[in-house]
NUMAR-121931 format. One record per residue (C-alpha): residue in one letter; residue number from 1; x, y, z. Coordinates in nm, 3 decimals. Example, Ala and Ser with C-alpha at 12.3 -4.5 7.8 and 13.67 -1.06 7.14 Angstrom:
REM NUMAR-121931
REC; A; 1; 1.230; -0.450; 0.780
REC; S; 2; 1.367; -0.106; 0.714
//
This chain:
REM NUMAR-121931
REC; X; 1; 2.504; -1.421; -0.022
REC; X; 2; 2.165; -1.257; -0.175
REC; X; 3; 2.097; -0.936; -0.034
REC; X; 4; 1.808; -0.765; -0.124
REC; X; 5; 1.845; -0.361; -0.176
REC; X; 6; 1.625; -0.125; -0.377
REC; X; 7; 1.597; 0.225; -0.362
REC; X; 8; 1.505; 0.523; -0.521
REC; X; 9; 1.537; 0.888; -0.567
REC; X; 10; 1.470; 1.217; -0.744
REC; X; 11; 1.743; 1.354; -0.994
REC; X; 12; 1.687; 1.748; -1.001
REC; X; 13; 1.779; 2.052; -1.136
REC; X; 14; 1.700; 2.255; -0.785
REC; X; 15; 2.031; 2.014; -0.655
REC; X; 16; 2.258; 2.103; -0.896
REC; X; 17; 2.206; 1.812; -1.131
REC; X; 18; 2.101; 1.734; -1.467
REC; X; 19; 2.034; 1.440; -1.613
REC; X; 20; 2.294; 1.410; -1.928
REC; X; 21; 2.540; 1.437; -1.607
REC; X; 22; 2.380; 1.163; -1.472
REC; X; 23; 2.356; 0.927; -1.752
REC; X; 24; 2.732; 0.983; -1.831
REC; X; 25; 2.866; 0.891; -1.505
REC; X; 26; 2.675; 0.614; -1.455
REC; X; 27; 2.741; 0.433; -1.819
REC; X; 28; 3.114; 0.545; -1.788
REC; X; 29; 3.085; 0.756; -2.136
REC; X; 30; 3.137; 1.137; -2.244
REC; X; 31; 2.834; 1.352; -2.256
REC; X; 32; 2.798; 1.726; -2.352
REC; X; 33; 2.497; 1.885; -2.215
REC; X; 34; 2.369; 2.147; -2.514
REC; X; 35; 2.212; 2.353; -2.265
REC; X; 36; 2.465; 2.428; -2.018
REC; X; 37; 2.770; 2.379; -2.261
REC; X; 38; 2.921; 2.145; -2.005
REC; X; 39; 3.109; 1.799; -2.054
REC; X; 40; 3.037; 1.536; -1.863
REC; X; 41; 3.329; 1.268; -1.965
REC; X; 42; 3.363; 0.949; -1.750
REC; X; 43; 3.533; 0.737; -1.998
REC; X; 44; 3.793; 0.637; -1.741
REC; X; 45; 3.549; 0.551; -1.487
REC; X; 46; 3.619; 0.181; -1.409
REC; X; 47; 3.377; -0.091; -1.310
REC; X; 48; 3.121; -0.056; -1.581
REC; X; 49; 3.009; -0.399; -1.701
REC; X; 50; 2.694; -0.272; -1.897
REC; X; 51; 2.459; -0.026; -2.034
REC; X; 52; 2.186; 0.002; -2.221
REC; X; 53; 1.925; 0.257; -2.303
REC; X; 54; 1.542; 0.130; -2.344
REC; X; 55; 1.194; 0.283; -2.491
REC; X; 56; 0.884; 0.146; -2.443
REC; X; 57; 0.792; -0.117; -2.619
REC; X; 58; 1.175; -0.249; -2.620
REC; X; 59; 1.321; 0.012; -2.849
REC; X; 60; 1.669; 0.225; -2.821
REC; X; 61; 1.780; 0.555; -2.868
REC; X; 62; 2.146; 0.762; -2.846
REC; X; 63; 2.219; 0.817; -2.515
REC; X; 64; 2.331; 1.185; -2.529
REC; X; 65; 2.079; 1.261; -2.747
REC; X; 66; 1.812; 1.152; -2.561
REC; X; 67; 1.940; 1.297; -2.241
REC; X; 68; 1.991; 1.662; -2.388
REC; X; 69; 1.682; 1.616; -2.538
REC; X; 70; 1.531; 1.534; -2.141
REC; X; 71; 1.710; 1.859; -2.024
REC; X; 72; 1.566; 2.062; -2.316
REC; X; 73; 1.194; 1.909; -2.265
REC; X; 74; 1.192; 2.064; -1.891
REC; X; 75; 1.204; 2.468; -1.866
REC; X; 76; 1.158; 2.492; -1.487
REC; X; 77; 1.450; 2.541; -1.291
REC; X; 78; 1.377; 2.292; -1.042
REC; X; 79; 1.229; 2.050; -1.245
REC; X; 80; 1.288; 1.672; -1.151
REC; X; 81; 1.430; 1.508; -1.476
REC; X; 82; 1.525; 1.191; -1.344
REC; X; 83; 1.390; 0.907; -1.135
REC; X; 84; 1.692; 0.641; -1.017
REC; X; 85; 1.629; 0.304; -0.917
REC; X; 86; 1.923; 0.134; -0.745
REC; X; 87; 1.924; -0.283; -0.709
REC; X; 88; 2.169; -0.517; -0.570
REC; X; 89; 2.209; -0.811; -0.752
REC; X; 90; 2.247; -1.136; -0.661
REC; X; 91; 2.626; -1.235; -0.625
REC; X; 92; 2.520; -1.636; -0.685
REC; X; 93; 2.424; -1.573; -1.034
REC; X; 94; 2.691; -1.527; -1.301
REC; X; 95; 2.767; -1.248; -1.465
REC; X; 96; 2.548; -1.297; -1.781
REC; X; 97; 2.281; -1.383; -1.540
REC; X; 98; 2.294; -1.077; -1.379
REC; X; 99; 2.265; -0.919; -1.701
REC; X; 100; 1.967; -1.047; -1.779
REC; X; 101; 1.813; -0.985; -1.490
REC; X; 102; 1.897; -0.613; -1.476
REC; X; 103; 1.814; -0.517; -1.809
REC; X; 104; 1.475; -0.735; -1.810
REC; X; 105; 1.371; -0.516; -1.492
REC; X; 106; 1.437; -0.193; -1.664
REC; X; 107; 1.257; -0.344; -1.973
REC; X; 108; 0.922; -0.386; -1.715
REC; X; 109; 0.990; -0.053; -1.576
REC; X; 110; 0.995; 0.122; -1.892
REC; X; 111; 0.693; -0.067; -2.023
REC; X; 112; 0.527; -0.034; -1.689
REC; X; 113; 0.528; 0.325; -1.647
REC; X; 114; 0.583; 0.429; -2.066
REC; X; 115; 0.948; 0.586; -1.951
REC; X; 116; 1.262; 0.563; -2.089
REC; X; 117; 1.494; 0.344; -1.863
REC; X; 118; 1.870; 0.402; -1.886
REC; X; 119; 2.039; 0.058; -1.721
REC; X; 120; 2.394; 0.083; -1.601
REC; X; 121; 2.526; -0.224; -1.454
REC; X; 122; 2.850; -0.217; -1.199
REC; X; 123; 3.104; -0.433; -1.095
REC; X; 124; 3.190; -0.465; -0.686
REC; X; 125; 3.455; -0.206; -0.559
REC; X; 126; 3.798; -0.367; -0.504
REC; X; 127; 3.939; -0.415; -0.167
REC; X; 128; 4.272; -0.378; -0.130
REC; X; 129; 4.553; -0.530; 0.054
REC; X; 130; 4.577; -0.164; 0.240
REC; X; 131; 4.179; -0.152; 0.309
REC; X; 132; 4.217; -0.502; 0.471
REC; X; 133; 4.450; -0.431; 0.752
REC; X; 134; 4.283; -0.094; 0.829
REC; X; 135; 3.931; -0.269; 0.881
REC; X; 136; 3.992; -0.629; 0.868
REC; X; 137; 3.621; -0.690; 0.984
REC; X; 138; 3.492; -0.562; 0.668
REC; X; 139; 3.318; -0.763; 0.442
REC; X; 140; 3.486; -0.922; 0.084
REC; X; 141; 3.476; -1.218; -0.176
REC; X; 142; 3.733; -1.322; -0.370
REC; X; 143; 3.718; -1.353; -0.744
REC; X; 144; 3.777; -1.726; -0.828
REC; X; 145; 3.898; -1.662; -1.227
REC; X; 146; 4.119; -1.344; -1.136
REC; X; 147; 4.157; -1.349; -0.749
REC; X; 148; 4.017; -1.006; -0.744
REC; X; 149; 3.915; -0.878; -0.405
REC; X; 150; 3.557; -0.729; -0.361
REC; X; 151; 3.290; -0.618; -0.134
REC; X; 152; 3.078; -0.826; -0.339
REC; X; 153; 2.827; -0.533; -0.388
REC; X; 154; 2.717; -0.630; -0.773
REC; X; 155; 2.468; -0.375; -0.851
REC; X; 156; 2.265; -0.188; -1.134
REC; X; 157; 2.123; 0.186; -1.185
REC; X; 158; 1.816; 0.218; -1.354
REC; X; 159; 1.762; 0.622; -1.476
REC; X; 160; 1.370; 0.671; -1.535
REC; X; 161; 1.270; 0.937; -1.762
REC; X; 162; 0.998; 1.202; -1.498
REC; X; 163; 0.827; 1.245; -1.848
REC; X; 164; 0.658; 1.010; -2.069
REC; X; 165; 0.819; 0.878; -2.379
REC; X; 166; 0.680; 0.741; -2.680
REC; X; 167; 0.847; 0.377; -2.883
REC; X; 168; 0.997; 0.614; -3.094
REC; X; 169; 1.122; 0.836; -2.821
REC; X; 170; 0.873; 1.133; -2.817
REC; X; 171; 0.889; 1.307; -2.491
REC; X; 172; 0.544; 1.363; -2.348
REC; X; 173; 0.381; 1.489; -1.984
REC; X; 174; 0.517; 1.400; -1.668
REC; X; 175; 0.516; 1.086; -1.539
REC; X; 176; 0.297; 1.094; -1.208
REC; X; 177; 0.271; 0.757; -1.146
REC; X; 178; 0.655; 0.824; -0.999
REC; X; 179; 0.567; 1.095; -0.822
REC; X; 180; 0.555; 1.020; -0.440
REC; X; 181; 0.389; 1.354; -0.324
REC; X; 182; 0.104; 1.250; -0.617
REC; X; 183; 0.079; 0.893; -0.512
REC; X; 184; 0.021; 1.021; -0.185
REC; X; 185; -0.249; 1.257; -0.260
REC; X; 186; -0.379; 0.975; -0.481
REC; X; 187; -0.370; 0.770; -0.176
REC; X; 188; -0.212; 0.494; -0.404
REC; X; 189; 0.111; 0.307; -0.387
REC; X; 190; 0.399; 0.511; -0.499
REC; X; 191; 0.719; 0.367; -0.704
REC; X; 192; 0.907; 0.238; -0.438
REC; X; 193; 0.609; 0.037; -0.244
REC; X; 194; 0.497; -0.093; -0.570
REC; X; 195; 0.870; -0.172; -0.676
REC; X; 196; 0.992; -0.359; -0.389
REC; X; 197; 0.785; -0.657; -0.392
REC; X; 198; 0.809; -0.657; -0.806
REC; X; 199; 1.199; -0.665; -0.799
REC; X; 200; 1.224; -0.924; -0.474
REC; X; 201; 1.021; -1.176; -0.714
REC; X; 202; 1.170; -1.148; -1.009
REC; X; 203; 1.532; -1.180; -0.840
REC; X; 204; 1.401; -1.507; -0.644
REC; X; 205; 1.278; -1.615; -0.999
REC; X; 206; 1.605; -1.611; -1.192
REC; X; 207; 1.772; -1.756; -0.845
REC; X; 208; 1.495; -2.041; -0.842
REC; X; 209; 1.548; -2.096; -1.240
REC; X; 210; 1.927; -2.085; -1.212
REC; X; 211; 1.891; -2.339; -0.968
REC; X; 212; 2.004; -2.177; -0.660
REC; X; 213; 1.882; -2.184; -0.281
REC; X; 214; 1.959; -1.863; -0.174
REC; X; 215; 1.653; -1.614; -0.148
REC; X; 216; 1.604; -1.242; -0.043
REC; X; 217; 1.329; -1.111; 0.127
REC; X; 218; 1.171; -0.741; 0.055
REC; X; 219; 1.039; -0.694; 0.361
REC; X; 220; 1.164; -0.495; 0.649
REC; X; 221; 1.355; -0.711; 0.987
REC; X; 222; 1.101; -0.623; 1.152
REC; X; 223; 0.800; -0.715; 0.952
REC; X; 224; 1.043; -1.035; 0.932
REC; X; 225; 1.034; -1.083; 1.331
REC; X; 226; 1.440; -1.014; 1.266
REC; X; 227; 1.566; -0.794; 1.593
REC; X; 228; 1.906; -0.714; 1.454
REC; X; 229; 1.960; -0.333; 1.323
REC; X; 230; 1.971; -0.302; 0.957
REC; X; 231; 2.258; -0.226; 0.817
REC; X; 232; 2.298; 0.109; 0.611
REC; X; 233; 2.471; 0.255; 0.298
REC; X; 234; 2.720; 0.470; 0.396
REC; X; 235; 2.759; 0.655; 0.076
REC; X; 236; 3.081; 0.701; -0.153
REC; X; 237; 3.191; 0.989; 0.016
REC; X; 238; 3.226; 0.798; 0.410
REC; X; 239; 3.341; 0.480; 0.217
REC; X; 240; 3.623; 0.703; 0.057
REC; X; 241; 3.726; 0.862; 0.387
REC; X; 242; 3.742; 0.484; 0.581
REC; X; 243; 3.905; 0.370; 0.318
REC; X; 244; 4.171; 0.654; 0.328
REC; X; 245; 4.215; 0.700; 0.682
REC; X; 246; 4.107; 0.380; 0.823
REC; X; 247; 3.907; 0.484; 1.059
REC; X; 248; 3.547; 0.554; 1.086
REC; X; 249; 3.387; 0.838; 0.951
REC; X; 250; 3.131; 1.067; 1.115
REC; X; 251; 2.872; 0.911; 0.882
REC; X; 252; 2.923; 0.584; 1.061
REC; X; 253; 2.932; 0.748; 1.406
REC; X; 254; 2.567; 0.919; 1.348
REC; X; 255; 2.437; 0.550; 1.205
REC; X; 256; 2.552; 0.417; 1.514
REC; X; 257; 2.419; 0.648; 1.715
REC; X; 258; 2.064; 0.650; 1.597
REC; X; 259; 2.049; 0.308; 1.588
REC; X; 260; 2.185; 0.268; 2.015
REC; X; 261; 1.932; 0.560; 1.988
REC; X; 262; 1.666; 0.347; 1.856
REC; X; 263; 1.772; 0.024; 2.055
REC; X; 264; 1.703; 0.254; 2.354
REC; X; 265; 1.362; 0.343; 2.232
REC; X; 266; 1.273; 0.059; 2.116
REC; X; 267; 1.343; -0.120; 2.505
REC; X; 268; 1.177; 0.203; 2.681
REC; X; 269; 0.860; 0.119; 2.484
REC; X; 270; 0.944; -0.301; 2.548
REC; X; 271; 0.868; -0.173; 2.897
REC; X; 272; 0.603; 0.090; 2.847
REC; X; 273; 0.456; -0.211; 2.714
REC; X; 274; 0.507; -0.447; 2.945
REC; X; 275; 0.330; -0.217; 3.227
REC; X; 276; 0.070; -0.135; 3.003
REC; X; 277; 0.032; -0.543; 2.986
REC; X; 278; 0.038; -0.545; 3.358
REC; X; 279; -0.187; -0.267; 3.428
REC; X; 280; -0.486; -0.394; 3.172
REC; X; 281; -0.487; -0.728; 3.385
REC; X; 282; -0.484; -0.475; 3.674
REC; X; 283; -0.789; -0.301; 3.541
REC; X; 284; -0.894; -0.649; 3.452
REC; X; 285; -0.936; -0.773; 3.798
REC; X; 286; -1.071; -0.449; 3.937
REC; X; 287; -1.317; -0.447; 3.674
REC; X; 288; -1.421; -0.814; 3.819
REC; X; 289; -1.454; -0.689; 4.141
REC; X; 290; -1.641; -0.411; 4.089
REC; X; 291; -1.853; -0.627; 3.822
REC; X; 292; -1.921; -0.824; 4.195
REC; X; 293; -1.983; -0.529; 4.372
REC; X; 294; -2.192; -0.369; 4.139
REC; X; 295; -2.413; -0.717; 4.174
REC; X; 296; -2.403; -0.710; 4.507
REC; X; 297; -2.544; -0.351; 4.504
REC; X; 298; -2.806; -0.400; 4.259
REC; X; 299; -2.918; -0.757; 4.515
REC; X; 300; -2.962; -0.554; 4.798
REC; X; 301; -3.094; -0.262; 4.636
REC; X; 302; -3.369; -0.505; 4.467
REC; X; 303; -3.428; -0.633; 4.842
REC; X; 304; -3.522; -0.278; 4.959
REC; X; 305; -3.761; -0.202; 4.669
REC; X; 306; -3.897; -0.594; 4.754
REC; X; 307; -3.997; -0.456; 5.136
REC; X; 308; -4.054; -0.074; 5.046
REC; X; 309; -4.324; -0.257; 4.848
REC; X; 310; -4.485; -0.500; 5.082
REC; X; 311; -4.434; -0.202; 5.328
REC; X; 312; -4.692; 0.008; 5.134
REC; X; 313; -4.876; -0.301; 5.010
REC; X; 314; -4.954; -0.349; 5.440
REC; X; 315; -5.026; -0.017; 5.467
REC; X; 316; -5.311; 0.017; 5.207
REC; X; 317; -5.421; -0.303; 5.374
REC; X; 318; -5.446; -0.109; 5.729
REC; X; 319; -5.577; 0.150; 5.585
REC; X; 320; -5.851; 0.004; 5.358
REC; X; 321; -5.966; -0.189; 5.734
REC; X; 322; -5.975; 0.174; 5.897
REC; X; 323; -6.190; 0.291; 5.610
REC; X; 324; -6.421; -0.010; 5.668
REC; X; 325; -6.450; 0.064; 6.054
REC; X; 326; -6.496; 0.442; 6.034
REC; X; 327; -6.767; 0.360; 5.769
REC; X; 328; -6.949; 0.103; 6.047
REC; X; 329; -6.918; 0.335; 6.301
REC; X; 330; -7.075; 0.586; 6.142
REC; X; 331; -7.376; 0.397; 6.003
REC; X; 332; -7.398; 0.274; 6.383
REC; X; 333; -7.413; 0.633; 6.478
REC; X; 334; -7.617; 0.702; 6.247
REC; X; 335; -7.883; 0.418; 6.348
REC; X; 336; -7.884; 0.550; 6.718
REC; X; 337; -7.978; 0.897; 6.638
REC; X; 338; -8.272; 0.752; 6.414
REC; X; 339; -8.361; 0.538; 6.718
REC; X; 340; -8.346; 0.826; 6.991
REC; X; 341; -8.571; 1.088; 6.703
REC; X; 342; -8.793; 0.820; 6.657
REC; X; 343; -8.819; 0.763; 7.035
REC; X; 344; -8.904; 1.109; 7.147
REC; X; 345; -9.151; 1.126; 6.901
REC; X; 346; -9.346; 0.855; 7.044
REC; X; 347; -9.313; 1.000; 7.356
REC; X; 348; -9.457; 1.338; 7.282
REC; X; 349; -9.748; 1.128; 7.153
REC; X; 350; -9.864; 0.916; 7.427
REC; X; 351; -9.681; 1.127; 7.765
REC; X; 352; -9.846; 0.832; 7.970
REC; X; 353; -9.808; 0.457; 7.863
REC; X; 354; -9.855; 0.136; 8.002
REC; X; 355; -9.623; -0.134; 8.144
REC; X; 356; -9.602; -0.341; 7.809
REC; X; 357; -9.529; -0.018; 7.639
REC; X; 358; -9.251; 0.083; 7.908
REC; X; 359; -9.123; -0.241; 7.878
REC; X; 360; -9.047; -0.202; 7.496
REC; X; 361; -8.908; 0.160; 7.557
REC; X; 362; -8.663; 0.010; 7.831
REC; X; 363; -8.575; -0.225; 7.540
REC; X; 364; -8.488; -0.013; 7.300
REC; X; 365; -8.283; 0.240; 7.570
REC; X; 366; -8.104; -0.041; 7.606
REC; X; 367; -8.068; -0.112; 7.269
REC; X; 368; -7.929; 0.236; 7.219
REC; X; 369; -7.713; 0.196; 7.515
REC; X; 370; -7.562; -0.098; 7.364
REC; X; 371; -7.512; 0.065; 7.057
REC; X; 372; -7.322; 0.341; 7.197
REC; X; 373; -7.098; 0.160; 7.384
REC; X; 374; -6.964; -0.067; 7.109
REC; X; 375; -6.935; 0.268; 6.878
REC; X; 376; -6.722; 0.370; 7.174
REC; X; 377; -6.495; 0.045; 7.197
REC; X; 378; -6.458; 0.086; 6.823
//
C-alpha cells in the first residue's frame, strides 16, 4: 500500500556531524573526511539498492571528493552542511520504477534549488521469524521472487548541498531558499511546504503511468477529515530495542501518550465547542428578545414625546387665549377711564344741565357701569 512520507532536516556540524559521514553511510561506501582525518567506511552496510550523485544541470561528480570539498567550503563550527530529504516510495511500483522515480526527484531538486543532490535508495528492513512472534501485530510483505520478509518501508535519502553548486561543481553561497528560519522571515514557503505537494504529484504520476490505482495524499488526516492518529517514525534506535527485547520501547510509550494526550484535548475542546455552539444560540435568542424589548421601549418612549408635545402644543394654545383676554381687558379699562376723564370734564363745564343732557350722562354712567362689570367677569 502507498504511503506518503516526506521529511526533512538539517545535517550540522554544531551536532556532531559532517557531511562526508553522512554521504558514506547512506550510499553504503568508505569515505575519509580530509579535515578531521576520520574514516567513515560502510561498505558492509546492507540494503543499499542505489546511489547516485547529481549537479545541476544533470551532471556528476566523486562522491568523497565532493563531500570533503562541502566540509572544507564551510569554516564555522556550526555550520549546516547538509539538507536531507527522506521519501517513501511506493511499494506497487517495481524496483526499476522506483528508481526512476527517486533519482528524477533529486534531479528537480538539484535543478530547482542549483544544489548538489546525493540520492541513496534503500531496500525494506527484514523481519524475522524472531521479530514475528515478539510483535506479531506488526506490519510486513513478503517478497514474491525470494520470500524475503519486510516491513515494506522502500525508501530514498536525498542529501542537499546548504551551498550553491555550479554544473561543474563549483561551490558557491548558501542556499537560503532551504533555510526555514529565512523562509520565515521571507514570509515565503520553506522546503518542506513547497516539497510536499511537489513529491505527492510526481509519485501519483508514475503510479497513474504505471497503471496503478493506489494514490497517496500529502495532506495532513486532518485537513483529510481522517480522525485516526497518525502514525509516527519511531527511529532506528526504538526499532532496534523492540526488535531486541520485544517489547515496547519508551519511544513508543511517549508517542502513545501524547497522542491519548491529544485525543483528550482534542474531545475537551469537541465540548468547549459544543457549549460555545449552545451558548451563541443562547445569546442568539436573548439578543431577539432584547431586539423586542428595545422596540418596545423606543414605541412607548415615541408615545411620550407624541403627548409631551401636544401637551405644550395645548398649552401655548391656553396661553396665546389668556394673552388675547388680558389684552381686551385692558383696552376695556382703558376705554372707561377715557369715558369717566371725559365725563368730569363736561361736568366742570356746565355744573347745571338740563333733563336731555342728564339723560345722556345717566347713559353713559351706565355705559361705564356696564363696562366695568364685564372687565370684572373677565
Amino acid at each position: 500500500m502507498a504511503i506518503y512520507h516526506l521529511s526533512a532536516k538539517p545535517i550540522s556540524r554544531g551536532a556532531g556531524r559532517s557531511a562526508t559521514g553522512a554521504a558514506a553511510y547512506r550510499a553504503g561506501v568508505e569515505i575519509t573526511d580530509e579535515r578531521t582525518g576520520l574514516v567513515h567506511d560502510y561498505t558492509r552496510k546492507g540494503g543499499v539498492l542505489h546511489s547516485e550523485l547529481i549537479l545541476p544541470g544533470g551532471g556528476t561528480a566523486d562522491r568523497a571528493e565532493f563531500w570533503n570539498g562541502v566540509e572544507a567550503h564551510h569554516k564555522r563550527g556550526d555550520a549546516v552542511l547538509v539538507r536531507e530529504v527522506e521519501i517513501s516510495l511506493p511499494t506497487e511500483l517495481t524496483a526499476e520504477q522506483r528508481k526512476s522515480l527517486a533519482v528524477g526527484y533529486a534531479r528537480v531538486l538539484a535543478d530547482r534549488y542549483g544544489v548538489a543532490a546525493d540520492v541513496a535508495l534503500h531496500a525494506p528492513r527484514t523481519v524475522t521469524d524472531r521479530e514475528l512472534e515478539k510483535r506479531p501485530d506488526q506490519y510486513h510483505e513478503t517478497d514474491p521472487k525470494t520470500g524475503r520478509r519486510h516491513n515494506g518501508n522502500w525508501h530514498a535519502h536525498i542529501l542537499l548541498s546548504a551551498c550553491h553548486v555550479q554544473p561543474d561543481g563549483t561551490l558557491g553561497k548558501k542556499a537560503v531558499e532551504l533555510d526555514p528560519i529565512h523562509c520565515q522571515r521571507a514570509k515565503i514557503e520553506n522546503l518542506v511546504d513547497r516539497e510536499r505537494v511537489c513529491w505527492g504529484e510526481l509519485a501519483n504520476a508514475a503510479l497513474e503511468h504505471h497503471g496503478h490505482a493506489a494514490r497517496i495524499d500529502h495532506r495532513s488526516h486532518a485537513k483529510r477529515g481522517i480522525e485516526a492518529e497518525p502514525t509516527r517514525h519511531l527511529g532506528p534506535a526504538a526499532a532496534g530495542i523492540e526488535r531486541r527485547t520485544g517489547e515496547e520501547s519508551r519511544r513508543r510509550h511517549d508517542f502513545e501518550r501524547e497522542a491519548m494526550e491529544r485525543l483528550a484535548r482534542a474531545q475537551a475542546q469537541g465540548v468547549l465547542e459544543r457549549e460555545s455552539r449552545g451558548l451563541e444560540r443562547s445569546i442568539f435568542d436573548l439578543s431577539g428578545d432584547m431586539r423586542a424589548a428595545f422596540q418596545e421601549r423606543d414605541r412607548l418612549r415615541e408615545q411620550q414625546e407624541r403627548a409631551e408635545r401636544e401637551r405644550r402644543e395645548q398649552e401655548r394654545a391656553r396661553e396665546a387665549q389668556r394673552q388675547q383676554e388680558k389684552q381686551q381687558a385692558d383696552k376695556a379699562a382703558s376705554d372707561q377711564r377715557e369715558a369717566e376723564r371725559i365725563l368730569a370734564q363736561l361736568l366742570e363745564k356746565a355744573p347745571v344741565v338740563d333733563r336731555k343732557t342728564e339723560r345722556a350722562i345717566d347713559g353713559l354712567f351706565h355705559d361705564i357701569a356696564r363696562s366695568r362689570s364685564r372687565g370684572r367677569g373677565r
